[in-house]
Steps between C-alpha positions, in 0.01 A plus 500: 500500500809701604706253784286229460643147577314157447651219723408156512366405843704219654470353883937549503388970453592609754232745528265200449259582780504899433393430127223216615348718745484837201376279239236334769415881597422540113288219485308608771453792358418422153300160482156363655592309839371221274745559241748586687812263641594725740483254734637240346758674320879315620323201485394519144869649420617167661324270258708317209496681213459851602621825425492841599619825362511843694561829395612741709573904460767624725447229745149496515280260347301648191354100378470138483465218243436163662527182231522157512579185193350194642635364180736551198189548277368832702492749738261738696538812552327475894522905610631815356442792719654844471479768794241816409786744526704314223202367212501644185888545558577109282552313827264263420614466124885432599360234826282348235794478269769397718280174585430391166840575429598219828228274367667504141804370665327222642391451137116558573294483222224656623429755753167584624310734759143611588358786507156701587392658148421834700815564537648641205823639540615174647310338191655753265863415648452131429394556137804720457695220629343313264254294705160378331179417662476136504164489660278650756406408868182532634512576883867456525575727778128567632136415431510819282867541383644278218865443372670451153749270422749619305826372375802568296666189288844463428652270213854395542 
């Protein structure tokens, strides 16, 4: 992960629009049109209670962790996506990180996320995170694809 920086997305970057449109070429790229908010994307960044992390390599945008704490009890973990050139590199490990890290200073006791079982080195990140499977989906993001739930708990 050599030059990798991870930058909290605010509407005052000045390379605001640059970094929406990479992240929503990502999206594309990576998720179902019907899971994907590529179209949606600044408006969901405009909603109360929203975060987003970037990293970037060099300038260019390597990934993307999109959360959001409707209340002092929780937060979800809404998207983590990671270019194809840069998995397997711990992008996704230090984006996942860095949020829970900005939940914890909202003092969130809970964060959570979803997740399709079949895909197990996002699954396997989570549990090395320290996520558990709370429960399990049935038809969560199609007919034929399901989700977990899983969360990490925090005492303070």
């Amino acid at each position: 992960m050599a030059n990798t920086v991870i930058v909290e997305l605010g509407r005052s970057n000045k390379n605001y629009a640059n970094v929406v449109e990479d992240i929503v070429k990502i999206e594309k790229k990576l998720f179902p049109k019907h899971e994907s908010l590529a179209t949606v994307f600044d408006e969901e960044l405009k909603k109360k209670n929203c975060g987003l992390l970037y990293s970037h390599v060099n300038g260019e945008v390597s990934g993307y962790v999109m959360y959001q704490w409707p209340s002092s009890l929780y937060a979800s973990i809404t998207k983590l996506a990671v270019k194809d050139t840069y998995r397997r590199q711990g992008h996704g490990e230090a984006l996942l990180k860095a949020a829970i890290v900005k939940c914890r200073t909202r003092h969130i006791q809970r964060v959570q996320l979803h997740v399709d079982p079949s895909r197990t080195a996002a699954l396997a990140l989570y549990q090395k995170l320290g996520f558990q499977i709370d429960r399990l989906i049935e038809g969560y993001y199609s007919i034929t694809r399901d989700a977990y739930v899983m969360y990490i708990e925090f005492a303070d």
